[in-house]
C-alpha positions as CSV (number, residue, x, y, z in Angstrom):
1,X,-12.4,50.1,249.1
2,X,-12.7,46.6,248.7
3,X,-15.0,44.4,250.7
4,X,-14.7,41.0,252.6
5,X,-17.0,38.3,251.1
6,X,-16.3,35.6,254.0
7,X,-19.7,34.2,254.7
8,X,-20.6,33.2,258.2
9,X,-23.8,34.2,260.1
10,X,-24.6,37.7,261.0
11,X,-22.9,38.9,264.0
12,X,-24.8,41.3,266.5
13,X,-22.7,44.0,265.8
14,X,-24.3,45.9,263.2
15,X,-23.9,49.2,261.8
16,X,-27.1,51.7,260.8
17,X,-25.9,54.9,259.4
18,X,-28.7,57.1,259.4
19,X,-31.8,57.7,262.1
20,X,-34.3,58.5,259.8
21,X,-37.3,56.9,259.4
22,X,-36.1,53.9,257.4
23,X,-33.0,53.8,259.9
24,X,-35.3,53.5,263.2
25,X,-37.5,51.4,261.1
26,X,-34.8,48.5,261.0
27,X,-33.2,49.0,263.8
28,X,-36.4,48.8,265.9
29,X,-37.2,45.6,263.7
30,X,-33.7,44.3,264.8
31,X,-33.7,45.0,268.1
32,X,-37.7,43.2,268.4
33,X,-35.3,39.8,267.6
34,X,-32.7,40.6,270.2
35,X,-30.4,41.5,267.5
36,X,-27.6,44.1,269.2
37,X,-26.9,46.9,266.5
38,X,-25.8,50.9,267.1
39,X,-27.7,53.3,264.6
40,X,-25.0,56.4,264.3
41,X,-26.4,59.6,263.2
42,X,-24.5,62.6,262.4
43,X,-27.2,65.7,263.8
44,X,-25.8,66.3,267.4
45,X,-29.9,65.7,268.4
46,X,-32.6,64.7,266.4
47,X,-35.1,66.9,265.3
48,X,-37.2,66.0,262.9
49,X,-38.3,69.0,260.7
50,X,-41.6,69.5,260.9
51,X,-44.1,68.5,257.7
52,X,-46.6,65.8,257.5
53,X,-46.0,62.7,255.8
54,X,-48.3,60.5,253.8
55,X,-48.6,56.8,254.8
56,X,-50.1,54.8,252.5
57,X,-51.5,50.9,253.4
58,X,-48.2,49.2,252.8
59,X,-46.3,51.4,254.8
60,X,-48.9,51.0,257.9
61,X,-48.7,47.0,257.2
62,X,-45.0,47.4,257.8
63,X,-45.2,49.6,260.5
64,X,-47.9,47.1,262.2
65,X,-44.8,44.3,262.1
66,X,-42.3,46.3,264.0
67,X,-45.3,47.1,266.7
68,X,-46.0,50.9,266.0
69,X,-49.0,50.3,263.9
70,X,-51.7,50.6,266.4
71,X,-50.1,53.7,268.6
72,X,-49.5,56.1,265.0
73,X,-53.3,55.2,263.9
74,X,-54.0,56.6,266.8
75,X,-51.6,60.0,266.2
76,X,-52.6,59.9,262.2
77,X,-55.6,61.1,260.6
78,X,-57.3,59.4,258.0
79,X,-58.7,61.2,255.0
80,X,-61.8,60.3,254.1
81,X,-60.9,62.0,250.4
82,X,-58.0,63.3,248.3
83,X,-60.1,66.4,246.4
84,X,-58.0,67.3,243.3
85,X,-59.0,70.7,241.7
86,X,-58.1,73.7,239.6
87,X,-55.4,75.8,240.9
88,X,-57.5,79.2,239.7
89,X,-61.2,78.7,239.9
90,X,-60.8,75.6,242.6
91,X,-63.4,73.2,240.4
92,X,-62.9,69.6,241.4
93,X,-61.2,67.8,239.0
94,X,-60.9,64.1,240.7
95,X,-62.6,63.2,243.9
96,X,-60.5,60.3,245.0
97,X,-62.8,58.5,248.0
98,X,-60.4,56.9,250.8
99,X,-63.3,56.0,253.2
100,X,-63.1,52.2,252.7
101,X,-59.3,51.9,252.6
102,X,-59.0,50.0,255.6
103,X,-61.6,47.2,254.6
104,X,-60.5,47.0,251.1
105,X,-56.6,47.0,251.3
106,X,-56.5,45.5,255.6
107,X,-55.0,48.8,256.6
108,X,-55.8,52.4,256.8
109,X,-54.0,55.3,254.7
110,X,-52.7,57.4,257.1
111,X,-51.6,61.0,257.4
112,X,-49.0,62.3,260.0
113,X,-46.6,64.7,261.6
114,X,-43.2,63.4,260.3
115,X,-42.0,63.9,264.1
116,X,-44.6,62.3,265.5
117,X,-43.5,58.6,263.4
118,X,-40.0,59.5,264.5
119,X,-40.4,60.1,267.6
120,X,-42.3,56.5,268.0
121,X,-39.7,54.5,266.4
122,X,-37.0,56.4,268.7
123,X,-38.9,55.7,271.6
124,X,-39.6,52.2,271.0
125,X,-35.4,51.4,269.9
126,X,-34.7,53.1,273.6
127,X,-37.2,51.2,275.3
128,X,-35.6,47.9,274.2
129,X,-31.6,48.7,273.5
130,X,-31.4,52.1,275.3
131,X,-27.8,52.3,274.3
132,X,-28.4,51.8,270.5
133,X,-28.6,55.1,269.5
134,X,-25.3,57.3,269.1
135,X,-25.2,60.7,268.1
136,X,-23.3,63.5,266.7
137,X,-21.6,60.7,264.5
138,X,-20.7,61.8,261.2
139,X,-19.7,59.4,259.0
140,X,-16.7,60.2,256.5
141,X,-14.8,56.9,255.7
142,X,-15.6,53.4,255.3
143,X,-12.5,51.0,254.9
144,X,-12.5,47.4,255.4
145,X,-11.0,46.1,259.0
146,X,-10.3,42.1,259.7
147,X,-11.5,39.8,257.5
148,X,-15.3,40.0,258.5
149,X,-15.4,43.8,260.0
150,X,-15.8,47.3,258.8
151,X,-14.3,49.9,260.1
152,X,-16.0,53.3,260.3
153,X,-14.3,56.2,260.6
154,X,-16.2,59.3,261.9
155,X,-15.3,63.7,261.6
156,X,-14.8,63.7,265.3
157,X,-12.0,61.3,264.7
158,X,-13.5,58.2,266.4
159,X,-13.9,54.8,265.1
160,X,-16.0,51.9,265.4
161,X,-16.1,48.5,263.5
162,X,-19.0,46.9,261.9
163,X,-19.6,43.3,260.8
164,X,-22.5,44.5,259.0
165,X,-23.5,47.7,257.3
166,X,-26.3,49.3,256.8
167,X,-26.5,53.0,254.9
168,X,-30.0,54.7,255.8
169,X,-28.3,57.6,255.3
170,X,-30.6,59.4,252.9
171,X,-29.9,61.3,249.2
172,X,-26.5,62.5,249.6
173,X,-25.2,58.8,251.4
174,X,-21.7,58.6,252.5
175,X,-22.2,54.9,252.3
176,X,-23.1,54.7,249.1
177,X,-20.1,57.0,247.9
178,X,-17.4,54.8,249.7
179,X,-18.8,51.5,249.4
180,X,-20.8,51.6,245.8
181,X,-18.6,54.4,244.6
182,X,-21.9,55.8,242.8
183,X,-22.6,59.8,242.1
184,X,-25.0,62.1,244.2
185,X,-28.5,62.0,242.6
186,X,-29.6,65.0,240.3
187,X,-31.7,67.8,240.9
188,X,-34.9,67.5,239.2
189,X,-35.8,71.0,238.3
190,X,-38.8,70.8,241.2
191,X,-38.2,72.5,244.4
192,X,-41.1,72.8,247.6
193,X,-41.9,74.7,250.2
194,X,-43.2,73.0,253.2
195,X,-44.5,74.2,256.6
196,X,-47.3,73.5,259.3
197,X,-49.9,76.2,260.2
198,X,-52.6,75.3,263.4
199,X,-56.0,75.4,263.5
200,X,-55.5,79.3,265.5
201,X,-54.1,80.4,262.9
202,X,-55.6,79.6,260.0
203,X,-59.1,79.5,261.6
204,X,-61.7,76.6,262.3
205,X,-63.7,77.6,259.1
206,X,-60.6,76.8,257.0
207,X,-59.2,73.1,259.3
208,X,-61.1,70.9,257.1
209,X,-60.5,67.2,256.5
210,X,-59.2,65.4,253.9
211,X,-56.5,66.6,251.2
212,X,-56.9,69.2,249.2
213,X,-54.2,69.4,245.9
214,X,-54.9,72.3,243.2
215,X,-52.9,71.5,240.2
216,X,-51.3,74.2,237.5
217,X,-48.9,74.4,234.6
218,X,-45.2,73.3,236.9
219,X,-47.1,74.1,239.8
220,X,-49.1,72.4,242.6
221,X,-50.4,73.3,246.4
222,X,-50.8,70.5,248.2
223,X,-52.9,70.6,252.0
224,X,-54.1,68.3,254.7
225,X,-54.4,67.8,258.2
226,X,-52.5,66.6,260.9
227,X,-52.6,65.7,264.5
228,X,-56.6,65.2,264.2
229,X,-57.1,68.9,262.6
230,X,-54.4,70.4,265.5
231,X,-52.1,71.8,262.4
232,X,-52.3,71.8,259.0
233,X,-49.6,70.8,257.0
234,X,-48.9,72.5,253.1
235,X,-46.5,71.1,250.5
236,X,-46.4,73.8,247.6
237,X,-44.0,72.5,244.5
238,X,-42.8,74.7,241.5
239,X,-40.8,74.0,238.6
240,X,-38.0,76.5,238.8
241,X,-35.2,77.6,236.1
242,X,-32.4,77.8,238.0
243,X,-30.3,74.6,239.1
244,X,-29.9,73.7,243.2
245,X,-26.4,75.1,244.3
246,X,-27.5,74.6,248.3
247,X,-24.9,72.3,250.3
248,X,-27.2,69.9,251.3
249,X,-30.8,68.7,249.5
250,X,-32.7,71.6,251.8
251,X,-32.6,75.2,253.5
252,X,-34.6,77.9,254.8
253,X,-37.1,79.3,252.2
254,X,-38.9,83.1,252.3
255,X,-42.5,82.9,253.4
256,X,-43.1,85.7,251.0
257,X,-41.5,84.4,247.7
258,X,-44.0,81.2,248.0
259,X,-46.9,83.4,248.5
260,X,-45.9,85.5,245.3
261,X,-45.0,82.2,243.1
262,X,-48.6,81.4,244.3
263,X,-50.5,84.0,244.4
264,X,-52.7,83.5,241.0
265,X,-54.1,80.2,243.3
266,X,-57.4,79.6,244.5
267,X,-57.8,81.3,248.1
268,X,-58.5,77.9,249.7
269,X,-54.9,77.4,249.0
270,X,-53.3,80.9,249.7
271,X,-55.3,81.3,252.9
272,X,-52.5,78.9,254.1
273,X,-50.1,80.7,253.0
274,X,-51.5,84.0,254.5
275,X,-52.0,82.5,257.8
276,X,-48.3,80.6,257.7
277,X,-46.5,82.6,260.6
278,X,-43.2,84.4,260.7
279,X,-41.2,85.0,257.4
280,X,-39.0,81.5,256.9
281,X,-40.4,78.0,255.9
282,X,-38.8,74.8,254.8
283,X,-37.5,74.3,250.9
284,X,-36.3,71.4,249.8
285,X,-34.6,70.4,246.1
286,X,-36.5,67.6,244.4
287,X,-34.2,65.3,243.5
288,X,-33.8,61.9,241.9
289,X,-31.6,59.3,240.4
290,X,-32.0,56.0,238.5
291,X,-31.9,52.9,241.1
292,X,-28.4,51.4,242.0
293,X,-27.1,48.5,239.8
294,X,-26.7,47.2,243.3
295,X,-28.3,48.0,246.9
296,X,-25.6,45.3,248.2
297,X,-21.9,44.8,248.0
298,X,-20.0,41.8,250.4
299,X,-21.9,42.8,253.6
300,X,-23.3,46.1,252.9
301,X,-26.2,47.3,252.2
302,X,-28.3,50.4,251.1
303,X,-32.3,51.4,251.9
304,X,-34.7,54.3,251.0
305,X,-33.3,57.1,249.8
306,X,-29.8,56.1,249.9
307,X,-30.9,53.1,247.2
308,X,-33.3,54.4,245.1
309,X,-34.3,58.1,246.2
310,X,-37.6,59.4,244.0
311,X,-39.9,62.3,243.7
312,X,-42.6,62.8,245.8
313,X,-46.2,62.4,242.8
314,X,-46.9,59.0,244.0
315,X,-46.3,60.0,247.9
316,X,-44.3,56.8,248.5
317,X,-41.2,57.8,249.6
318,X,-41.4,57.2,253.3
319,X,-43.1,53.8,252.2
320,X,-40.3,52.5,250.5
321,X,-38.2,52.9,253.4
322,X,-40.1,51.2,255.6
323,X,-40.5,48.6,253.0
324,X,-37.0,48.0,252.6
325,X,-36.8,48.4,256.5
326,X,-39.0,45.5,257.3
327,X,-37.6,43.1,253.9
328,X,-33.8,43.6,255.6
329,X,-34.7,42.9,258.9
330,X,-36.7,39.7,258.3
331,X,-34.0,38.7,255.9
332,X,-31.1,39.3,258.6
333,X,-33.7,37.4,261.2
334,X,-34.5,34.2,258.9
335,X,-31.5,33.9,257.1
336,X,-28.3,32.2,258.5
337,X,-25.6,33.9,256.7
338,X,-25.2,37.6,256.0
339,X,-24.6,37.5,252.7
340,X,-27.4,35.2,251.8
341,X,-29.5,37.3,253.5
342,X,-28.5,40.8,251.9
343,X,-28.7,38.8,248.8
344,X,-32.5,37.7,249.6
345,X,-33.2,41.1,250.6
346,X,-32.1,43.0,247.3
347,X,-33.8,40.4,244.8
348,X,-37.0,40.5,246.9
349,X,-37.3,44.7,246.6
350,X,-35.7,45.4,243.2
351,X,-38.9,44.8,240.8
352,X,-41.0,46.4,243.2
353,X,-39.1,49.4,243.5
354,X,-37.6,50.0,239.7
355,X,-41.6,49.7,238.5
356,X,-42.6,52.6,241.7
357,X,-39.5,55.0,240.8
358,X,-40.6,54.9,237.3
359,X,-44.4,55.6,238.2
360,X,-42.8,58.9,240.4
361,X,-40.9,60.3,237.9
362,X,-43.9,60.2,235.3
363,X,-46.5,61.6,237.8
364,X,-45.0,64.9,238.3
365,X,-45.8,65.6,234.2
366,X,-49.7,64.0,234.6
367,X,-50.4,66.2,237.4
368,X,-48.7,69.2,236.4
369,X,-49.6,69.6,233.1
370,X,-50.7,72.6,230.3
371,X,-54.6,71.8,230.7
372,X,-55.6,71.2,234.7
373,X,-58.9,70.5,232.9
374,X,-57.5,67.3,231.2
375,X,-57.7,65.6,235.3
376,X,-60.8,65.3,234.9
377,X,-60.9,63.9,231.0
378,X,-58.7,60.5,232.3
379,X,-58.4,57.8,234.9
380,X,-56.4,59.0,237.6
381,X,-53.2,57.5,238.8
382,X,-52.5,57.2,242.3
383,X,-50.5,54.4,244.3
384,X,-54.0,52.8,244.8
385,X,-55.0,52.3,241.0
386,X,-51.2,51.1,240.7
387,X,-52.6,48.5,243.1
388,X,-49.0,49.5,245.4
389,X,-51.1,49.4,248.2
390,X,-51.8,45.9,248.5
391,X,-48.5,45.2,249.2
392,X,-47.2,43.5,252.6
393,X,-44.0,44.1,253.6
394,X,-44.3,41.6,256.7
395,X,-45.6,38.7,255.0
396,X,-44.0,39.3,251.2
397,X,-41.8,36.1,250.3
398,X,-38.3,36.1,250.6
């Protein structure tokens, strides 16, 4: 397609395609400055799918601007450690301390139910543009309109135009196919299991704070606590042989396959397992991709996974996108023209992000190596000794 690139300031009608975290994220942002926008989403009702997500102190420093900061912290948990330990005999291998994150970095790291963040953001866009989210909108076709529009053309048919627009629209982006003309990302050769087991279930001896990771050869079981010790949530990751041939980046996974693919694991992780109820979990494909040549094009633009979607070893995934969130809406607030401010927005997250994608694809072969025992032998890496935490979305320069 080709784009318009008549500058002139940015109109109210702006497009979100996505209503994912990093979606809500900007359009709750947006709609705090009185900016009028629609956020289109394709699911016919969102439902998040329940796991726990990992917010590190950037992420809550950018949640704090768009006014959701002090309601989640009081949702999330907050780990006083990350134990990391042998997969088979359970020794502790790194005790990473977390207790003091909040004085040392100004915000806490946090630990929540993925729906619980949504949910927030959602409730927060209604209470301020109640008509901002549309649903059951499936995007298939970008093509350009009048000189300063898109328009969007959707499976049901229906159309809307677009003076600005935004893909949030995750790994498999239809805006970055029709407007950056760029390839699906590649499977990584990691898949994981995830699911949510409460404190019934698994039993008040076993709901235990902080995170617990036990680490093997292409294998790791990762376990912490949600919803103040209400559920706990299990991420277990395997390095498989066979490629992903699924239609989209995840599907319903056997209960019982993860418990065999795990079963030479310390019981502190396979109790989880044993108490997860029911046969079917979640299992996602691991994918990644080197970062765009460009997250902007005439007035479009790409965030989070749709830009510069990474593996999971640094836990920052959900923090980029609310990075990029809260950089694109203070860019489209304090910037007159659209394109200068897309322009301000991509040169102000580019570094940051190409040095963290790198970090995530490398800390999948440090954790997971041949010798668990070598953990303890060398400095850890996490996104804190990276000093990525430090970072502040809401006062970063433009």
């Amino acid at each position: 397609m080709s784009l318009s690139r008549h500058s002139q300031p940015v109109a109210d009608r702006i497009a979100i395609v996505g209503a994912g975290i990093g979606g809500l994220a900007l359009a709750l942002g947006l709609a705090r400055a009185g900016r009028r926008l629609r956020v289109y989403e394709q699911a016919p009702e969102l439902r998040e799918i329940g796991a726990g997500v990992s917010l590190s102190p950037n992420a809550v420093k950018g949640l704090r601007y768009l006014g959701v900061g002090e309601r989640l912290e009081a949702l999330a948990d907050e780990p006083p450690t990350q134990v990391t330990r042998h997969y088979a005999n359970g020794k502790v291998l790194v005790n990473f301390r977390r207790h003091n994150t909040r004085e040392q970095l100004g915000a806490p790291y946090l630990q929540a139910h993925r729906a619980d963040l949504h949910d927030l953001l959602r409730e927060r866009l209604a209470a301020l543009q109640p008509d901002a989210l549309v649903l059951d909108k499936e995007l298939t076709v970008v093509s350009d309109g009048s000189a300063s529009a898109y328009v969007l053309g959707f499976a049901d048919g229906s159309q809307a135009g677009a003076e600005l627009l935004v893909g949030a629209d995750g790994l498999k982006s239809t805006v970055r196919r029709e407007v950056f003309s760029e390839p699906a990302p590649e499977f990584s050769g990691f898949v994981a299991w995830r699911g949510l087991v409460t404190r019934d279930e698994l039993g008040a001896e076993q709901s235990r704070p902080g995170s617990m990771v036990f680490v093997a050869p292409g294998r790791m079981f990762v376990r912490y606590p949600v919803r103040h010790g209400a559920l706990q949530n299990f991420v277990a990751f395997s390095q498989v042989d066979e490629g992903w041939s699924a239609e989209g980046w995840s599907q319903t996974g056997d209960i019982d396959s993860v418990r065999d693919v795990f079963s030479d694991f310390h019981d502190d992780a396979r109790v989880v397992l044993r108490a997860f109820p029911g046969r079917r979990c979640h299992k996602w494909g691991l994918f990644s991709r080197r970062p765009l040549p460009r997250w902007v094009k005439g007035r479009a633009a790409v965030l989070g996974d749709a830009a510069h979607p990474m593996l999971p070893w640094l836990g920052q995934g959900a923090a980029m996108a609310i990075e990029d969130a809260v950089i694109l809406c203070r860019s489209l607030i304090e910037f007159e023209g659209a394109e200068e401010a897309l322009r301000r927005y991509e040169k102000a997250r580019r570094e940051r992000v190409t040095v963290i994608h790198r970090e995530s694809l490398h800390g999948g072969e440090r954790l997971m190596q041949q010798d668990p025992d070598e953990l303890a032998r060398r400095p850890i890496v996490t996104e804190e000794t990276l000093g990525l935490s430090h970072y502040d979305p809401a006062t970063e320069p433009l």
